[in-house]
C-alpha positions in Angstrom: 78.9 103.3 106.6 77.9 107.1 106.9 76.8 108.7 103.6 77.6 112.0 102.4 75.2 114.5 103.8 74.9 117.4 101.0 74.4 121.3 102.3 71.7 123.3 101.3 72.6 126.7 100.0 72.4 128.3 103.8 74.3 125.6 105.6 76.8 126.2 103.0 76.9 130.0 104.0 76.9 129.0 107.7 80.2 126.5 106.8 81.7 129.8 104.8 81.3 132.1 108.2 83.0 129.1 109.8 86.1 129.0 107.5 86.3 132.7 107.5 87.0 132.9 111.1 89.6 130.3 111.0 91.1 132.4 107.9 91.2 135.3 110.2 92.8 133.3 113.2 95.6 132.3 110.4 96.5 136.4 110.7 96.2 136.7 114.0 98.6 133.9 114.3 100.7 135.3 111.4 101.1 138.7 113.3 102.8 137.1 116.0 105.0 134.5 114.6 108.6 134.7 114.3 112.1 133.5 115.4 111.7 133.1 119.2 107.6 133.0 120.0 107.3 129.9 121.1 104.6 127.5 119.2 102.3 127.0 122.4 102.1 131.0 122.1 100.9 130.7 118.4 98.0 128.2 119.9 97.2 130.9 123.1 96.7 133.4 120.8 94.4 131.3 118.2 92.4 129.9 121.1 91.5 132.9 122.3 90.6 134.9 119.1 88.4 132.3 118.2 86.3 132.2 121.4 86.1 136.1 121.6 85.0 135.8 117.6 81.6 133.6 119.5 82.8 130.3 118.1 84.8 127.3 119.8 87.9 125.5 118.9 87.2 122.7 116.9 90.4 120.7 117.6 90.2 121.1 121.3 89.5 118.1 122.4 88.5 116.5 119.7 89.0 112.6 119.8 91.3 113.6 123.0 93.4 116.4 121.1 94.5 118.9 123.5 95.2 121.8 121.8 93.3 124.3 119.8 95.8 124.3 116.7 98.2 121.2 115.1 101.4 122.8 115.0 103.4 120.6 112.5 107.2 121.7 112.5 109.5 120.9 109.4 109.5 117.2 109.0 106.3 116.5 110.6 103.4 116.6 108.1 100.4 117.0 110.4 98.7 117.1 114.1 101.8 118.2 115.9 101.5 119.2 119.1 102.0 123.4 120.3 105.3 123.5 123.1 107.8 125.4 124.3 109.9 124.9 121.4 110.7 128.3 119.9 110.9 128.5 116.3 114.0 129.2 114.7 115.4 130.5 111.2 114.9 128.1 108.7 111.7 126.8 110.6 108.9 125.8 108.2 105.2 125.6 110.3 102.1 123.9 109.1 99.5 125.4 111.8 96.4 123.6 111.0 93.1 125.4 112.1 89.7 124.6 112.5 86.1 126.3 114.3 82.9 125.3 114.9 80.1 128.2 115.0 76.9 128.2 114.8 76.8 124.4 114.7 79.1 124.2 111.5 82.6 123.9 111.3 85.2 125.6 109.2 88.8 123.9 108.9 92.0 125.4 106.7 95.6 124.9 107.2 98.5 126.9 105.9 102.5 126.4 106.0 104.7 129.4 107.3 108.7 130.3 106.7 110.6 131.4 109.6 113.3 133.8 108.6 115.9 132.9 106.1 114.4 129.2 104.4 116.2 126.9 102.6 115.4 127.2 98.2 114.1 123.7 98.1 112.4 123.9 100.9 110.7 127.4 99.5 109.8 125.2 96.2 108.1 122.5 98.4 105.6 125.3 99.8 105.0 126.6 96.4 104.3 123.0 94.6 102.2 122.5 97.6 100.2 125.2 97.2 100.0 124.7 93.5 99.0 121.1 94.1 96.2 122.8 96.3 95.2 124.9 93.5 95.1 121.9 91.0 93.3 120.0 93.0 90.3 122.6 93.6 90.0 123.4 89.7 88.6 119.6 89.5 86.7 120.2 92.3 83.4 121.1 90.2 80.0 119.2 89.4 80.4 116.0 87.2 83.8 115.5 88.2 84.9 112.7 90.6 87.0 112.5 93.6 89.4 111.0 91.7 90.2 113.9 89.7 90.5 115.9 92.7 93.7 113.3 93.7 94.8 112.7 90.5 95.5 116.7 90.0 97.4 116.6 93.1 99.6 113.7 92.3 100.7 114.5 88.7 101.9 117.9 89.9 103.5 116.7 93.4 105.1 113.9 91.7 106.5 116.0 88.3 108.5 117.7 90.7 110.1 114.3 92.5 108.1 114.7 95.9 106.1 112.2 97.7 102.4 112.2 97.8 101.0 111.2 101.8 98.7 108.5 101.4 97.7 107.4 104.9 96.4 110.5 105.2 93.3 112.2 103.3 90.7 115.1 103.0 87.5 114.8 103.9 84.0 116.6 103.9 83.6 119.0 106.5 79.7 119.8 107.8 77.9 119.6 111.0 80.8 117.1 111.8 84.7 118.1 111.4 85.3 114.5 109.1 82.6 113.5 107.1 82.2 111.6 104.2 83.7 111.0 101.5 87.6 110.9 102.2 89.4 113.0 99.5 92.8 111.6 99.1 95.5 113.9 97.2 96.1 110.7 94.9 94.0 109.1 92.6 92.8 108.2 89.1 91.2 110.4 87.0 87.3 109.3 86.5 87.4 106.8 89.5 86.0 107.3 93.0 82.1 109.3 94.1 80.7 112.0 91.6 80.6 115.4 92.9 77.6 116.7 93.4 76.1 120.4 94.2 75.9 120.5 98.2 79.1 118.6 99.1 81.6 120.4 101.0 85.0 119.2 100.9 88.5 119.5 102.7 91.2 119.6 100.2 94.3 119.7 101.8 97.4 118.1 100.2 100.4 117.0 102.7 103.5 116.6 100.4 107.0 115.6 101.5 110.1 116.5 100.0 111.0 113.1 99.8 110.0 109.9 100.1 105.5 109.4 100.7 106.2 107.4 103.8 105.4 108.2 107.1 105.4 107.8 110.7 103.1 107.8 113.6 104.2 108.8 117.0 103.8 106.9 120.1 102.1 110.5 121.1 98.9 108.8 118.9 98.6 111.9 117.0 101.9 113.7 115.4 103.2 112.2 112.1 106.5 113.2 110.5 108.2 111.9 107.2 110.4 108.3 107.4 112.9 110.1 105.9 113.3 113.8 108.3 112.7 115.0 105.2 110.2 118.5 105.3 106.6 118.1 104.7 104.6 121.2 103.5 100.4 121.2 104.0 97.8 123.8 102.8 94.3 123.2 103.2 90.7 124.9 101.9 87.5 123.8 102.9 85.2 124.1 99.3 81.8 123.7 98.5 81.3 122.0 95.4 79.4 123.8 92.1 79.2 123.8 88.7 82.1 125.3 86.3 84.2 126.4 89.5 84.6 125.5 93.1 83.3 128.3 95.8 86.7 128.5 98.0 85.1 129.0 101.0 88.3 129.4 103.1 91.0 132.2 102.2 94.5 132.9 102.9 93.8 136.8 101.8 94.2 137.7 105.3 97.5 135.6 106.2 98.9 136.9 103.5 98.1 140.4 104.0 99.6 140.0 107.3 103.0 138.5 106.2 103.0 140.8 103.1 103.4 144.1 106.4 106.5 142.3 108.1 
């Protein structure tokens, strides 16, 4: 069994440059995306920025993934593949990100709206990213991974969604999944103490139904039993004392969308 491997304070700032880029890859996808761009042009245009930024895409080929970005459409929750479907008005698009540079990756995920969305649907993405938010407030020394799940849970669940539990965060490093899985349920006080070093992946995957999922014979895409929407946001975080250093940011998306 691997065991967590804690960053010292300049690995950490080597894992922030990382995230950073992949934050900035978010906008350069969110400048582009819209009714009509097809999703394998959202992964052309990520691919590219991130090797003329010096770094390499993280997901390429990675356990046999062939794309640069997971493109997860509407009811599927995660590792979707980019095609020639183009998106559409009503469209929600998890586009999950991740770099290595300079020998340490950076990994983030965020969940667009094409045009005109459905209400619910508009409350799943803000729940989501509220169970995000929750999640990293525990994320501090003397806390437990457990907290980290338990936050995520209580506030999916007090709004009737479904938590994902065959999937999980995870630390992030020199390798893309390291130890120790962070899963977005949990009890509070149970699991590994956080300590000052770790670096995490907090990423929450919450359906608007039911928690069940399933695989595809693809061996990668997943998508709700139900063809019910799934929302995902994702910060990678270095853990500290008193309050998490977020060392991912959707400033830039969000600037971006704010323009259109």
């Amino acid at each position: 069994m691997r065991k967590i491997i804690l960053k010292s304070p300049e690995e950490i700032e080597l894992i922030r440059a990382s995230s950073q880029l992949v934050a900035k890859t978010h906008a350069e996808v969110a400048k582009i995306i819209g009714e009509g761009v097809s999703t394998k042009q959202l992964n052309k245009v990520a691919e590219e920025f991130i090797r003329d930024n010096g770094a390499i895409p993280a997901f390429l080929n990675y356990n046999g993934f062939p794309y640069t970005l997971c493109i997860s459409l509407n009811d599927q929750v995660v590792h979707g593949f980019p095609s020639d479907y183009q998106l559409q008005s009503g469209d929600i698009v998890s586009v999950d990100c991740g770099v290595i540079k300079d020998g340490y990756f950076g990994d983030s995920a965020y969940t667009f709206m094409i045009g005109e969305v459905e209400e619910e649907t508009k409350q799943l993405l803000k729940v989501t990213q509220e169970c995000l938010d929750l999640a990293i407030e525990k994320a501090i020394v003397g806390n437990r991974v457990g907290d980290i799940g338990y936050a995520c849970q209580q506030h999916a669940e007090k709004h009737g969604y479904g938590v994902v539990k065959e999937l999980v965060g995870h630390g992030v490093g020199k390798m893309l999944h390291e130890k120790p899985d962070v899963p977005n349920y949990g009890k509070r006080g149970s699991g590994i103490k956080l300590v000052e070093g770790m670096v995490l992946a907090i990423e929450p995957m919450i359906n608007a139904g039911r928690a069940a999922v399933k695989f595809w014979n693809d061996g990668w895409t997943v998508s709700t039993i139900d063809k019910k929407p799934s929302a995902h946001f994702e910060h990678t975080v270095a853990i500290k004392k008193g309050k998490a250093d977020v060392l991912s940011t959707f400033a830039y998306v969000e600037e971006v969308l704010n323009k259109k």
